[in-house]
C-alpha positions in Angstrom: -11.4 -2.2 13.9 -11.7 -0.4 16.8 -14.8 1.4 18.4 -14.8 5.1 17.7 -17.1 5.5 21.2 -14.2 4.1 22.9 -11.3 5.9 21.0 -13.1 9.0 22.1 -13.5 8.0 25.8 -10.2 6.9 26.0 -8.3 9.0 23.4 -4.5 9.3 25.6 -4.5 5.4 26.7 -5.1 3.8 23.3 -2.7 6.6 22.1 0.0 5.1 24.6 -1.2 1.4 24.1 -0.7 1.5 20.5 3.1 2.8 21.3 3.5 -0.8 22.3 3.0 -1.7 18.7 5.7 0.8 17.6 3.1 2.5 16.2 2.2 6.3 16.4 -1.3 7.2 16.4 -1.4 10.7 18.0 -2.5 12.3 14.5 -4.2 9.5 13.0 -6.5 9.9 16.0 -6.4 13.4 15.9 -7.9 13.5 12.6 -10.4 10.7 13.6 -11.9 12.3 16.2 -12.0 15.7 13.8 -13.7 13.5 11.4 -16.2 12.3 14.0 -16.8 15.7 15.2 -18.1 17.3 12.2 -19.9 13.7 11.4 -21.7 14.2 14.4 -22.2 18.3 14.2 -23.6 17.5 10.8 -25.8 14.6 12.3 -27.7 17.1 15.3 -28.1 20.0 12.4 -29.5 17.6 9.5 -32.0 16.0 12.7 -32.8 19.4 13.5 -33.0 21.0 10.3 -35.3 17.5 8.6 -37.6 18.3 12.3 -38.2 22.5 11.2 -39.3 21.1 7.5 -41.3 18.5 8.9 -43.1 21.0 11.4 -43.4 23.7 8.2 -44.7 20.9 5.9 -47.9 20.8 8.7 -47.9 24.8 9.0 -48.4 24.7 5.0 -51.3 22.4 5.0 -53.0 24.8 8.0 -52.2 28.4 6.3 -53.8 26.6 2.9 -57.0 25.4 4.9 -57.2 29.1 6.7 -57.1 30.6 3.5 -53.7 32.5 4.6 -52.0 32.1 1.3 -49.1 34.8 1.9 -48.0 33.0 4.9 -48.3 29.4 3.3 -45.9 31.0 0.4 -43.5 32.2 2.5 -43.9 29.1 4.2 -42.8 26.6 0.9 -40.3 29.1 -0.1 -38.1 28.2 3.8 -39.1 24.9 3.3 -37.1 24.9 -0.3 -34.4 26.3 1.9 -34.1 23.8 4.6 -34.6 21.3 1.5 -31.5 22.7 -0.2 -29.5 22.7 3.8 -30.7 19.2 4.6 -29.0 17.9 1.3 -25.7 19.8 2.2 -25.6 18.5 5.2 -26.4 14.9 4.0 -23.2 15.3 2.0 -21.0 17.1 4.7 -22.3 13.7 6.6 -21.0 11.0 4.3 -17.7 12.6 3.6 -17.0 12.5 7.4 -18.4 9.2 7.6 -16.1 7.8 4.7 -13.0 9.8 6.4 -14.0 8.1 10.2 -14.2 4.6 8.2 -10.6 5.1 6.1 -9.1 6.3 9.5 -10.4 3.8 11.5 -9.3 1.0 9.1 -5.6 2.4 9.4 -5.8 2.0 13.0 -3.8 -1.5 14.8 -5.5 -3.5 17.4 -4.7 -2.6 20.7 -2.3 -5.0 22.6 -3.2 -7.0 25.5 -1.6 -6.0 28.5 0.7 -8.9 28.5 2.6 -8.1 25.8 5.9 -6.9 26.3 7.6 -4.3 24.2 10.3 -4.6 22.0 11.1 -3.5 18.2 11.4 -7.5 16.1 11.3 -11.1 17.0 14.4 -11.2 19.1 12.7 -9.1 22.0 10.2 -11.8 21.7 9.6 -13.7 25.3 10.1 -17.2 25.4 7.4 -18.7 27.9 7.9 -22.6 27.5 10.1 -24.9 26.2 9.7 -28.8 25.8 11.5 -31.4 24.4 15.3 -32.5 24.4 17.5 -31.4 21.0 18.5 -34.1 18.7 21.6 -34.8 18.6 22.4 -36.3 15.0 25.3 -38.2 13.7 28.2 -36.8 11.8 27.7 -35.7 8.1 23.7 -34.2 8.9 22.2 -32.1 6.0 19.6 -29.4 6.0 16.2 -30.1 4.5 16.8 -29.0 1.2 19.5 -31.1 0.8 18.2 -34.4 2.1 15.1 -33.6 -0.4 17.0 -33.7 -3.0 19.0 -37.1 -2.0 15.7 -38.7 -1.6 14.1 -37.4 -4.4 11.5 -36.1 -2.6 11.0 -32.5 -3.4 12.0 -30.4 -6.5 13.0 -26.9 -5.9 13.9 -26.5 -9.4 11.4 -27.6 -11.1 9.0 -25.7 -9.3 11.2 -22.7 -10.1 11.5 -24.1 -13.9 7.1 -23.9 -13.9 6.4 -21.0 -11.6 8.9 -19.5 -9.8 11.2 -19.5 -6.3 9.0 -20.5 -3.5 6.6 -22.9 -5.8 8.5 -26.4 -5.2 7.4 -29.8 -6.2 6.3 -33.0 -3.7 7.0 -36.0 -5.0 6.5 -39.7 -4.3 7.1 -40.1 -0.3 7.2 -36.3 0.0 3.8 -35.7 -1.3 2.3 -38.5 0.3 4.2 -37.1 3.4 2.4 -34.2 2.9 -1.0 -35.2 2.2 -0.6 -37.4 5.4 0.1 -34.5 7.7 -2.9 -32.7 6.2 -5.2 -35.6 6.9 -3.5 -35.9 10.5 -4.4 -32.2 11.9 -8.0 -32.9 10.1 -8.3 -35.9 11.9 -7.2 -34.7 15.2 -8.8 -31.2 14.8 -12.5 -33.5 14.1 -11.3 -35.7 17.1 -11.2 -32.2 19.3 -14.8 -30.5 18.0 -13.8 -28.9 15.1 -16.0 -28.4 12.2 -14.5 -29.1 9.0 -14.9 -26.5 5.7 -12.9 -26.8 2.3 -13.3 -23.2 1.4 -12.4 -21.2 -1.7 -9.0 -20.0 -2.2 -10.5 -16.3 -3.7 -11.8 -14.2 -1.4 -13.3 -10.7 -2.5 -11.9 -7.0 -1.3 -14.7 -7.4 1.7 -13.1 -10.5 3.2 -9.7 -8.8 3.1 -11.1 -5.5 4.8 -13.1 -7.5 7.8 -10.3 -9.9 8.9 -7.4 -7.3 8.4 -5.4 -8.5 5.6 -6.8 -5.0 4.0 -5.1 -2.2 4.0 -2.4 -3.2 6.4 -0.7 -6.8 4.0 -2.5 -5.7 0.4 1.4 -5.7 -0.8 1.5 -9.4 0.1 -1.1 -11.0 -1.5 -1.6 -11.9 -4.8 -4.0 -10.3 -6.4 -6.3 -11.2 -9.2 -6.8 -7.5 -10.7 -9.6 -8.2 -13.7 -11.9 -9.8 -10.5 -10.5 -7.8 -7.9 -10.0 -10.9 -5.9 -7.5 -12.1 -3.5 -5.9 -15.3 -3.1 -6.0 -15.8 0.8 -2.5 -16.4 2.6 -4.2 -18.1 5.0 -7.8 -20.2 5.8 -8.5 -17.6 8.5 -9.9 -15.2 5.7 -12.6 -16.9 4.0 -13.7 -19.2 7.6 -13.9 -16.0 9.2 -15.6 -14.1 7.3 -18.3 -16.9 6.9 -19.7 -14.5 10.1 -19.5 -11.8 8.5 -23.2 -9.5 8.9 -24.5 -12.1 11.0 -25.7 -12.7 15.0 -25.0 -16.0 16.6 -26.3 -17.0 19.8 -24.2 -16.8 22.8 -25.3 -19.9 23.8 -23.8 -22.0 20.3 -20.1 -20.2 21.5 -17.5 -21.3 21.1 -17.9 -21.6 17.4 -14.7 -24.0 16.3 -14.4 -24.7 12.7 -10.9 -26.0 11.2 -10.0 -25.9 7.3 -6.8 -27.0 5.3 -6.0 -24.9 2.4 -3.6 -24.0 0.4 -1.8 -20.5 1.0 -0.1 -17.9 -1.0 1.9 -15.3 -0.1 4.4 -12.8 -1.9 6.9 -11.9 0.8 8.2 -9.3 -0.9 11.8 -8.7 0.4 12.4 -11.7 1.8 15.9 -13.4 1.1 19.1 -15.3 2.4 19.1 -18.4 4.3 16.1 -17.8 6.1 14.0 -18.5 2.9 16.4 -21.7 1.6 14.3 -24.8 0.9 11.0 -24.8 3.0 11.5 -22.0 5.0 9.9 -19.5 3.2 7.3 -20.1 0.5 5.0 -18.3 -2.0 2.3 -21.5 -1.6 2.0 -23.7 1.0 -0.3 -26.3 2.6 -1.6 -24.9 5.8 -4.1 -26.6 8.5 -6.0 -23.3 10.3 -8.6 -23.4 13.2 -10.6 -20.7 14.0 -13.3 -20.2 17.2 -15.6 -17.6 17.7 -16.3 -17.0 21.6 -17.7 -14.7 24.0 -15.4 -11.2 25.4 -15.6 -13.2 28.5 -13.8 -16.8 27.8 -11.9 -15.7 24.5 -8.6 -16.0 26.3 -9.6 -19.2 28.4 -10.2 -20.3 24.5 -7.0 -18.9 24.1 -5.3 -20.8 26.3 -6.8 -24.4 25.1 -5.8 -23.7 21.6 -2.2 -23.4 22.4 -2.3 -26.4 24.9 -4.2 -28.3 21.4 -1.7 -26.8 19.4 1.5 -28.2 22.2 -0.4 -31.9 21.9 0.3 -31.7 18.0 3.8 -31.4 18.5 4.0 -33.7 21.1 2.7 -36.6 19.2 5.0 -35.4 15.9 7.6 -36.0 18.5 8.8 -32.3 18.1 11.4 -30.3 20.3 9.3 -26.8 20.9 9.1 -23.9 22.5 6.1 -21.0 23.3 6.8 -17.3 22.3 4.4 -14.7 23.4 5.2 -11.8 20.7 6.3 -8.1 21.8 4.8 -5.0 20.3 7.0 -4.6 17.3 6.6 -8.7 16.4 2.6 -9.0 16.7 -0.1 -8.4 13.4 -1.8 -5.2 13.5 -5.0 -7.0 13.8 -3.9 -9.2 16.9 -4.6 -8.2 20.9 -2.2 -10.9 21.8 -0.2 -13.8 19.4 1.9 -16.8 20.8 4.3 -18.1 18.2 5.8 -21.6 18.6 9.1 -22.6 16.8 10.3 -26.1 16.6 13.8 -27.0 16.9 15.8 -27.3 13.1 19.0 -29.7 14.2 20.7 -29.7 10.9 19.8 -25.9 10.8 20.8 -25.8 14.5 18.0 -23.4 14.7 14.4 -22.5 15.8 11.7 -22.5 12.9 7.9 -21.1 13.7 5.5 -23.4 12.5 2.4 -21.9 14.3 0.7 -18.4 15.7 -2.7 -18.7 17.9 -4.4 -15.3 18.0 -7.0 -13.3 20.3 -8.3 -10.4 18.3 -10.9 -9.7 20.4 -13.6 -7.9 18.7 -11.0 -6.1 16.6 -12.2 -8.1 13.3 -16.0 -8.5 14.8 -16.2 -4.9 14.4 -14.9 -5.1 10.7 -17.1 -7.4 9.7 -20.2 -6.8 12.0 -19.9 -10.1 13.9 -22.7 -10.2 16.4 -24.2 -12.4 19.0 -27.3 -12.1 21.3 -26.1 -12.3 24.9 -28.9 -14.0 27.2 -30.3 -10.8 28.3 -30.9 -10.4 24.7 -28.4 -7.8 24.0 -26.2 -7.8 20.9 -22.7 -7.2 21.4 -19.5 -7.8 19.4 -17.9 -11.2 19.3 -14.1 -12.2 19.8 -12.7 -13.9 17.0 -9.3 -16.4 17.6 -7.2 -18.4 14.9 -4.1 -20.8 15.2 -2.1 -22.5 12.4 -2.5 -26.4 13.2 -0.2 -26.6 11.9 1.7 -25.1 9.0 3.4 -27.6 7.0 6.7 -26.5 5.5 8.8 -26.3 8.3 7.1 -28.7 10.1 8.6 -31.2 7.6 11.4 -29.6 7.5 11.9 -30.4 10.8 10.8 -33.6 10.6 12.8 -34.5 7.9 16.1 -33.1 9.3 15.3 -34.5 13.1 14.5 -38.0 12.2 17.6 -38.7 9.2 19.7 -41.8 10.3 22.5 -43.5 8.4 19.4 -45.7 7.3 17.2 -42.7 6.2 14.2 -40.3 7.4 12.2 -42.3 10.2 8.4 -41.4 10.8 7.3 -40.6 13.8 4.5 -42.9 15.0 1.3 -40.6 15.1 1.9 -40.7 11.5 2.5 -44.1 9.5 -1.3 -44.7 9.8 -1.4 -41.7 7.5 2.1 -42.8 5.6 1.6 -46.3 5.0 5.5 -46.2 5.6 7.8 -45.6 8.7 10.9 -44.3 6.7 11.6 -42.4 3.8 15.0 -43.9 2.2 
């Protein structure tokens, strides 16, 4: 959420910045800024009016002791009055303050300077590539198809018990996947991370302080009768751990890293972009998060994308770096890098990871605070990066690596395996 202070300091450039995002905020802020006026208008009279009555209250006490009874009277009776105007002007508050609040939480982050316009993903800027293409023999399948000659994941029988998007691991796919789960763990520990196993519910609040509320609310599943959420990502409930609290600028950066399962709707979704893994309702997900001061947040930036590069190179992955345009990036994000790996039997890119700045975009949502050292509390940043998704990591993996011998495993993981080809 962004600061109303600054929204009215700087009413024409966030205006313009949030153009960026394809998004038009001229009357949204219009009304904000209404909202805040007569919030504020209210605030001075209530102050004012709550200072007369308290001034009258010691004029009573003195025209009782004086004997002036007439005057003490007349006194109570404007008293009464300012009573009666202090409690209209308590509610004339409060409205406005629940209008600045809804407004506010309709209003995107602001995008960092960096990030280049554009309307979808194909005006998204392709800042590093690494890696050569595979180049498979004659006769290479997609994913899904090589699943279901190995007997390694069940599409239909996922559909048969839940649905599209729910498919079955079995055998060498589900110990595949549990070993890729265990890997990013391991190498997240390895790097500083604290690990959390947190719920897969999350409450309305969680939602509202990391974004997810209002702006995805149609893609989440929702458990109505507990008006609970399960999270489409780990960044919800590790994030909001900080929610109403101060750190200390001197424990930053925070890094804490969590595998979860994730659910997501994706309404509207179809074709061959969703075949197979592509494109799931649940998935397995490894998410890091760090909580860092305004002034190194995109320093930490920078070293989660480089950890995030290392976990590709050591799953021996073709990949590339995307910095998202306006019309690409979350409306909670300052500035989003996606990276893609290359699909060869798909013969195309796949994301599989996005590392976010928010800045203090969900700080202010949730009233994430730290003491600086001069003692002064200010709003944190908050970051997150998938590390990594799994479902088109494998797919890649599984369409990369097929031989006429079968799916060979890249080395990083047949610790984690216990085998070094799936046939």
């Amino acid at each position: 959420m962004l600061q109303i202070k600054y929204i009215r300091d700087n009413k024409q450039e966030v205006v313009d910045r949030l153009k960026i995002k394809n998004f038009d905020a001229a009357q949204l802020i219009d009304d904000l800024l209404n909202a805040d006026e007569i919030r504020r208008s209210a605030q001075k009279q209530l102050d004012d009016t709550l200072a007369v009555s308290k001034q009258l209250s010691k004029e009573i006490g003195q025209f009782f002791k004086t004997g002036q009874k007439d005057k003490a009277e007349e006194a109570r009776n404007k008293s009464t009055e300012l009573k009666a105007k202090a409690k209209d002007l308590e509610q004339q508050m409060s409205e406005a303050e629940k209008d600045v609040e809804k407004i506010l939480l309709e209003i995107p982050n602001l995008p960092h300077p960096s990030v280049p316009t554009g309307k979808a993903d194909t005006d998204n800027e392709i800042t590093y590539e690494e890696g050569e293409l595979p180049n498979l023999v004659d006769g290479k399948l997609p994913h899904w198809e090589l699943t279901d000659k190995y007997q390694i994941i069940d599409f239909d029988l996922g559909s048969k018990v839940s649905g599209a998007g729910f498919p079955f691991y079995r055998g060498k796919g589900a110990r595949l996947q549990r070993a890729l789960i265990n890997f990013f763990l391991d190498e997240a520990i390895n790097n500083g991370y604290l690990e959390y196993q947190p719920p897969l519910m999350v409450n309305e609040a969680s939602g509202y302080g990391t974004g997810q509320l209002p702006d995805k609310e149609g893609q989440m599943y929702h458990a109505t009768e507990d008006n609970l959420y399960l999270i489409p990502t780990a960044e919800v409930p590790i994030t909001n751990i900080y929610r109403n609290t101060i750190q200390k600028e001197e424990d930053f950066p925070i890094k804490n890293v969590a595998y979860s399962n994730c659910f997501r709707r994706e309404a509207g979704s179809y074709g061959k972009d969703v075949r197979g893994l592509n494109r799931l309702h649940q998935f397995d997900k490894v998410e890091i998060v760090q909580i860092q001061s305004p002034e190194k947040s995109y320093d930490t930036l920078e070293e989660m994308k480089d950890y995030i590069a290392n976990l590709l190179r050591k799953l021996e992955l073709p990949f590339r770096i995307l910095r998202l345009c306006g019309g690409d990036i979350s409306f909670a994000s300052a500035l989003t890098f996606d990276f893609e790996v290359y699909s060869a039997a798909q013969e195309r890119w796949l994301e599989v990871s996005s590392v976010s700045n928010f800045e203090s975009f969900q700080a202010n949502r949730m009233m994430l605070r730290y003491r600086d050292k001069d003692g002064k509390t200010q709003l944190a940043h908050t970051l997150n990066g998938s590390a990594l998704a799994l479902p088109r990591i494998v797919a890649a993996l599984l369409e990369n690596n097929q031989t006429a011998e079968g799916i060979k495993i890249p080395k990083a993981l047949i610790p984690y395996t216990g085998f070094d080809i799936i046939n």
